[in-house]
C-alpha distance (Angstrom), angle and dihedral (degrees) to the residues before:
residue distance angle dihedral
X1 . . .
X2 3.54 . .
X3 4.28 115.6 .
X4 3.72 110.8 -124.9
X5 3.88 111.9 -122.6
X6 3.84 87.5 -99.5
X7 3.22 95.5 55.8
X8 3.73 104.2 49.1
X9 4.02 82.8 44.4
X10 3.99 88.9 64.4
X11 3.93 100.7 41.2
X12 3.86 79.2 49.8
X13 3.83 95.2 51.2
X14 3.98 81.9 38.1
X15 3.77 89.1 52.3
X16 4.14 93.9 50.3
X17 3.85 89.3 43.6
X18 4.15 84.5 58.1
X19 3.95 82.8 50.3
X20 3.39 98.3 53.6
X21 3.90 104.2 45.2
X22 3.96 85.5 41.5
X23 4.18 94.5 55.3
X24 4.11 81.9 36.7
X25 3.05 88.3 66.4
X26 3.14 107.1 32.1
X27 3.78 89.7 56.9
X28 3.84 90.4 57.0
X29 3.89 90.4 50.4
X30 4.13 89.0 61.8
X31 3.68 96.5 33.6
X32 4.09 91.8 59.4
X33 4.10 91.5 37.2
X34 4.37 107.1 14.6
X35 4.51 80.2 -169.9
X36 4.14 69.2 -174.6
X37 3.75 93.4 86.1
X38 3.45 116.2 76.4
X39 4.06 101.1 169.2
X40 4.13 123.8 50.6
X41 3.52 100.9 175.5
X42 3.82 139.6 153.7
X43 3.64 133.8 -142.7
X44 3.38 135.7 -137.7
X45 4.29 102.5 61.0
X46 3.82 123.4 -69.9
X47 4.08 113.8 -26.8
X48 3.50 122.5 -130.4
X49 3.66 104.6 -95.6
X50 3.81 125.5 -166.0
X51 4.28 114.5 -91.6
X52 3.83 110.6 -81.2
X53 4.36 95.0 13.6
X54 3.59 121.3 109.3
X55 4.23 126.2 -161.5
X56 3.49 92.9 -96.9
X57 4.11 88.0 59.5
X58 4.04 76.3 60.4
X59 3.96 97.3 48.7
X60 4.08 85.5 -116.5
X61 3.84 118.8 147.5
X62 3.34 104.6 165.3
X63 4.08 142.2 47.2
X64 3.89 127.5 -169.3
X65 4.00 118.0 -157.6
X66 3.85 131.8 170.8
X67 3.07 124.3 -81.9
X68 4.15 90.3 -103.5
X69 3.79 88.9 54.3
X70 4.12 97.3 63.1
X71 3.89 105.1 118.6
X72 3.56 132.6 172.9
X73 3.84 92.9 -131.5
X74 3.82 93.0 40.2
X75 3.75 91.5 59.9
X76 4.07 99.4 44.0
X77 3.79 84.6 49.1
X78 3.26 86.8 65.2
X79 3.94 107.5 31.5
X80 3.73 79.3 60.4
X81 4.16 89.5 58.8
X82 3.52 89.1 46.6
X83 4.09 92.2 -108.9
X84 3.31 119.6 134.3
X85 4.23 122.4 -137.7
X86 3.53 119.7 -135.6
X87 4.20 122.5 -171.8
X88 3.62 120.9 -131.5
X89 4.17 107.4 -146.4
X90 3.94 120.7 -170.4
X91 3.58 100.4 -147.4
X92 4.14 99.3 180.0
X93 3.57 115.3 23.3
X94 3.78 104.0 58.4
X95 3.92 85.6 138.6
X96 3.98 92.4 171.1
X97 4.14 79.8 75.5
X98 3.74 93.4 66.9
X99 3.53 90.4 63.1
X100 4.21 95.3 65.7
X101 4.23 84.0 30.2
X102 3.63 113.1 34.8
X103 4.19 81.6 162.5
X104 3.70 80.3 71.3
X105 3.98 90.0 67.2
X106 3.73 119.0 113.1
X107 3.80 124.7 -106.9
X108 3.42 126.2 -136.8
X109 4.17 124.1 -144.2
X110 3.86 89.4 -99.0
X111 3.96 83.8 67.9
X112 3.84 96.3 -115.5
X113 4.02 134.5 100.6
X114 3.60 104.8 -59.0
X115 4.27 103.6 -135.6
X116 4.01 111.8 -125.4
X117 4.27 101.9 -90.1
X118 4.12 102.5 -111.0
X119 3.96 89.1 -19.0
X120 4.10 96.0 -51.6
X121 4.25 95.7 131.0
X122 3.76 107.0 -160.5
X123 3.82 128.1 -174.5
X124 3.69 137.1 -133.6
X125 3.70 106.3 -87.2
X126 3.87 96.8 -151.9
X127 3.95 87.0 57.0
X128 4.04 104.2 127.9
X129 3.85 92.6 -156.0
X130 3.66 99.0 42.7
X131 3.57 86.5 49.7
X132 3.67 97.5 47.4
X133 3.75 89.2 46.0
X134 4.06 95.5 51.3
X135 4.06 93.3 47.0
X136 4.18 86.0 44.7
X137 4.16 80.2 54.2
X138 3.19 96.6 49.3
X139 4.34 99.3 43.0
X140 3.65 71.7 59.4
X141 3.76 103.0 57.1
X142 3.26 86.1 50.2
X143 3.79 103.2 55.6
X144 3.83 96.4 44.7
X145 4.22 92.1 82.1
X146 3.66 141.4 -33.3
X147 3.39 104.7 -66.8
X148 3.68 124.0 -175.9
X149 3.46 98.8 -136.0
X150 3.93 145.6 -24.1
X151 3.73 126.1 -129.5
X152 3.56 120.5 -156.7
X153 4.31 110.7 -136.4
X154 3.90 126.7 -168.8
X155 3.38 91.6 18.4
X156 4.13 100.0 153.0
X157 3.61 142.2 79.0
X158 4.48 118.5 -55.7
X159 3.53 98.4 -71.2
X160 4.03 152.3 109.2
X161 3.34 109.8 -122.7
X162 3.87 96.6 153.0
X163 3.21 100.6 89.1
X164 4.33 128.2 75.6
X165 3.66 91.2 -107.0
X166 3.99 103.4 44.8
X167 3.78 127.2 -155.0
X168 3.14 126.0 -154.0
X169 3.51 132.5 162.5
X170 3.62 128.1 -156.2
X171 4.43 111.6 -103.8
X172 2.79 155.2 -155.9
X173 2.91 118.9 21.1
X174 4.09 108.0 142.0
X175 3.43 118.2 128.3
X176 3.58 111.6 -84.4
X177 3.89 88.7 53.1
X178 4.01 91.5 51.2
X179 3.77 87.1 39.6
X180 3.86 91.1 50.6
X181 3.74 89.7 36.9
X182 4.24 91.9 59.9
X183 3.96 88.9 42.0
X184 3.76 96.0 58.6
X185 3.84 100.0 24.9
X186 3.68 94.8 48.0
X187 3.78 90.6 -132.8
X188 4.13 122.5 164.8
X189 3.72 106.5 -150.4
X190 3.91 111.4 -163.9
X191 3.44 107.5 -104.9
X192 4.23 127.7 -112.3
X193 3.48 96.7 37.9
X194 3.67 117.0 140.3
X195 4.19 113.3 -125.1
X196 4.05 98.3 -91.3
X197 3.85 89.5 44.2
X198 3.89 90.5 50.0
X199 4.05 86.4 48.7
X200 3.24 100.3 42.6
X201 4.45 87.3 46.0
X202 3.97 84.5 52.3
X203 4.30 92.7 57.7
X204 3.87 96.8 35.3
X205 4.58 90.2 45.1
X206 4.02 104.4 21.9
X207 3.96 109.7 14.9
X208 4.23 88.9 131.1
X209 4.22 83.8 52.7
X210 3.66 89.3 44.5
X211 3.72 95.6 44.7
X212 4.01 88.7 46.9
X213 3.48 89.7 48.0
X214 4.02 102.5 53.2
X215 3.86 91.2 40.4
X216 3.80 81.3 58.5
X217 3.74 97.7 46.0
X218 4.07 83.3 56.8
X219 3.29 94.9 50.2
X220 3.34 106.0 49.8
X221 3.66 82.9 60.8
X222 3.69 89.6 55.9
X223 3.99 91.6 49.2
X224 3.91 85.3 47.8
X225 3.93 94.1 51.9
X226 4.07 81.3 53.5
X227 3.40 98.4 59.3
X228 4.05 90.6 47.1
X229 3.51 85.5 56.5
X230 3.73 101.5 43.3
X231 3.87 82.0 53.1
X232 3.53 104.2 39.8
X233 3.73 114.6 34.0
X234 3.66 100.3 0.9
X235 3.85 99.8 175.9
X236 4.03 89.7 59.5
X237 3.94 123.3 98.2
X238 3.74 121.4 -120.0
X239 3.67 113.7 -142.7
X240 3.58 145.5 154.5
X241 3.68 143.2 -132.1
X242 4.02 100.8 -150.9
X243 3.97 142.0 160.8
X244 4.00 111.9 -60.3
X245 3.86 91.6 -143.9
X246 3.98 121.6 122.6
X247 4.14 121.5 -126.3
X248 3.89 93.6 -92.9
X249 4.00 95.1 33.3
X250 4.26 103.4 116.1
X251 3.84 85.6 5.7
X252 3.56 97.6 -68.3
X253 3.70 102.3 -40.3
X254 3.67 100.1 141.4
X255 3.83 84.5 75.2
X256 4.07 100.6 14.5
X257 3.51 93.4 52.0
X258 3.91 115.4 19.3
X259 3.37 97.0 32.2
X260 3.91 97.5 -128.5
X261 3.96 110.5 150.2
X262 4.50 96.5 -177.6
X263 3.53 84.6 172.4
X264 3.90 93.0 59.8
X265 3.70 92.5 39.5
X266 3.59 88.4 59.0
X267 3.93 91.8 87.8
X268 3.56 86.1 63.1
X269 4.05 118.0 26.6
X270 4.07 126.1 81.1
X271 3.70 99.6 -169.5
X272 4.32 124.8 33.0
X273 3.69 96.8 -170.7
X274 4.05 93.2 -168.8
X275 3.92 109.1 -145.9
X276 3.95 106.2 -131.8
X277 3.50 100.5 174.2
X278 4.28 95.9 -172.7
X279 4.01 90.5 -179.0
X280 3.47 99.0 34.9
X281 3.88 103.7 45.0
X282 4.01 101.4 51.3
X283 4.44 94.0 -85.3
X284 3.78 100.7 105.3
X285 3.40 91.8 132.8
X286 3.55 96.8 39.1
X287 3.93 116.9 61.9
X288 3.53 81.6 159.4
X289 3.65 87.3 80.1
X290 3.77 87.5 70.2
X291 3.50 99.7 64.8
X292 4.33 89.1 39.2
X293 3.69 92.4 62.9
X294 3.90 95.2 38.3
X295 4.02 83.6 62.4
X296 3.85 90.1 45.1
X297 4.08 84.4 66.8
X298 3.69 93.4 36.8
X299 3.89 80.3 63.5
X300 4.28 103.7 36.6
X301 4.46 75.3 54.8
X302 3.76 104.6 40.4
X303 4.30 77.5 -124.9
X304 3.69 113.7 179.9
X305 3.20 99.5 -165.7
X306 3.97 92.8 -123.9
X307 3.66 107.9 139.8
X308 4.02 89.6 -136.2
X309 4.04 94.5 65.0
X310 3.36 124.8 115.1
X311 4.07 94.3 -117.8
X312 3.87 119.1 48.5
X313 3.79 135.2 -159.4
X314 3.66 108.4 -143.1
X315 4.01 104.4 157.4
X316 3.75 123.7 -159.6
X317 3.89 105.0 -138.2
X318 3.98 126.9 -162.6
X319 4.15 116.9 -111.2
X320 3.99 88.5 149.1
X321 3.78 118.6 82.7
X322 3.34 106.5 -104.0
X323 4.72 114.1 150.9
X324 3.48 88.8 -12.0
X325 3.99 134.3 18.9
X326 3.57 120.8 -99.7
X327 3.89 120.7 -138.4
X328 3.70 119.3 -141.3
X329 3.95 90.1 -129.6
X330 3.98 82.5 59.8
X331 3.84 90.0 60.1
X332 4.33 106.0 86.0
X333 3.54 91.0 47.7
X334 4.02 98.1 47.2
X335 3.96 70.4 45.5
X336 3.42 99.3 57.2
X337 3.77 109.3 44.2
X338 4.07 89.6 43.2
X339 3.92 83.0 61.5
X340 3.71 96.9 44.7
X341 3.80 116.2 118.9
X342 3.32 127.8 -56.0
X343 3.48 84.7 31.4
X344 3.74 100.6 101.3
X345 3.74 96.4 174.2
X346 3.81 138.1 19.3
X347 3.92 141.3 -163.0
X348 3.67 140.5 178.1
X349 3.82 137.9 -112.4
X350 2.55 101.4 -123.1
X351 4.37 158.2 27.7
X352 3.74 96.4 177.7
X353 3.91 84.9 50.6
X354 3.57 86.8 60.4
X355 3.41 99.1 42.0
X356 3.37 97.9 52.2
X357 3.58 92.6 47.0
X358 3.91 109.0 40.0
X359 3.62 95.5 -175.1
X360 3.39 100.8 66.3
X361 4.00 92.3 47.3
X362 4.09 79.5 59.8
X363 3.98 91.1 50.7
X364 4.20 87.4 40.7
X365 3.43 79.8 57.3
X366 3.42 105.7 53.9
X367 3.47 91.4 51.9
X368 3.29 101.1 54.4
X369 3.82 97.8 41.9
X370 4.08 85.2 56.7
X371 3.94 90.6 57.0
X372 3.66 94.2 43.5
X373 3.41 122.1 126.2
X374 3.79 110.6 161.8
């Protein structure tokens, strides 16, 4: 018999009601045990923990250290908890190589040595020896132990973009990077024009070519860094701790400016652990920001947020003060929305944070040990 349009209005409104309470619930379910996250780490070596606890009395399986701090004994300590040790690696701000190279310097679109933004020194990224000497560093790393994975840090243009107000100048533009720029790009530059005249012809005719271009001088590093690992420690994951902003965030910058194309990278990174500083980048108030710009990635990747998938989301989230302070009672919800899907890992910036503030290791910890599943 055929429903009268009041009827099928109510099973429909019946039907939605089912909906609701089902994805209520549903939502409650993940929020109290999020079985999606498979890493709770901190960075920043081992915290101080209290006499007689261990990191799995803090729901922690995971630790990141620099580069320098990879030891064999460090990382079968570990293995034999069941935490796994991941390798921070700066990739462009080894400024102690300036000192031996100062040709390796940045230059600026005036055509002259472009001064280190707020103190952040970057270097030239078409510089053969610097390059040779960072991938050497990193073969390295690699060798020491068996480390589960290597992130790559710094990796973008000379600037200092940590910060709520960013700077970041525009570089490099020294020779061989113009030079290399024109041989690739295909670019006719009028001739006669004196170095800041030639730059500043390149960003006013070509920026899109010059934009391409640097993203794919950084990337080529990244594909490079692959290939060490695939060699070299083959099991471990290749991630990267990068800038938290969206494609139109600053008016493009992330790729305008600091040169990071994720999208490109892609072909060759595990792990994009997203930076979303709350405290540090003007959102205090608003952890909620976290979880907004973790979604902004899911959709620049096409991430799922399955924890099979080639590219994870495993953000590093601030609990240290760092801009502004940080209140322990701030902690579960900067918590929560940096373990909301596709987020399919999380860890914390950073140890000294905690160590200096031992209450907020104990609320880090209560987190953790309530979305434990191992």
């Amino acid at each position: 018999m055929r429903k009268s349009f009041g009827e099928s209005m109510l099973q429909t409104i019946r039907l939605a009601l089912c909906l609701f309470v089902t994805m209520a619930l549903s939502i409650n379910l993940r929020a109290d045990e999020r079985p999606w996250i498979k890493i709770r780490g901190v960075y920043g070596g081992m915290p101080n923990l209290p006499q007689g606890k261990t990191l799995k009395d803090f729901g922690i399986n995971a630790v990141w250290v620099g580069s320098g701090g990879v030891r064999r004994d460090l990382v079968d300590s570990l293995h034999a908890q069941g935490v796994k040790l991941f390798a921070e690696f700066n990739t462009m701000h080894d400024s102690g190589y300036l000192k031996e190279q100062p040709d390796a310097a940045p230059v600026g679109i005036d055509g002259k040595i472009c001064p280190a933004p707020d103190g952040w020194q970057g270097v030239c990224p078409t510089h053969p020896g610097y390059r040779r000497q960072r991938m050497d560093a990193f073969r390295e790393t690699l060798a020491k132990a068996e480390v589960d994975g290597i992130w790559l840090d710094y990796h973008h243009s000379h600037a200092s973009w940590e910060q709520a107000v960013p700077n970041m100048p525009l570089s490099c533009f020294c020779d061989r990077c113009v030079r290399q720029f024109v041989e690739s790009s295909k670019v006719e530059i009028p001739k006669g024009l004196n170095a800041e005249d030639r730059n500043r012809w390149i960003i006013a005719n070509k920026k899109s070519q010059w934009v391409n271009w640097r993203c794919d001088v950084f990337t080529d590093w990244v594909r490079e860094f692959r290939e060490i690992v695939d060699k070299t420690r083959p099991k471990a994951l290749l991630g990267t701790f990068h800038n938290p902003w969206s494609p139109n965030d600053y008016d493009g910058a992330i790729r305008d400016l600091l040169a990071i194309d994720l999208k490109a990278q892609a072909r060759y990174i595990d792990v994009f652990s997203i930076m979303p500083y709350h405290a540090r980048f003007g959102h205090h108030r608003d952890p909620a920001w976290i979880s907004r710009q973790v979604n902004d990635l899911r959709t620049l990747l096409g991430n799922r947020g399955d924890a099979a998938e080639r590219n994870q989301i495993w953000p590093i989230v601030q609990l240290a003060d760092w801009g502004e302070v940080v209140q322990t009672e701030q902690i579960k919800e900067v918590m929560d929305h940096g373990t909301r899907q596709p987020s399919a890992g999380v860890t914390i910036f950073h140890t000294g944070g905690l160590n200096q503030h031992p209450d907020r290791l104990e609320e880090l910890g209560k987190f953790y040990r309530s979305i434990a599943k191992d």
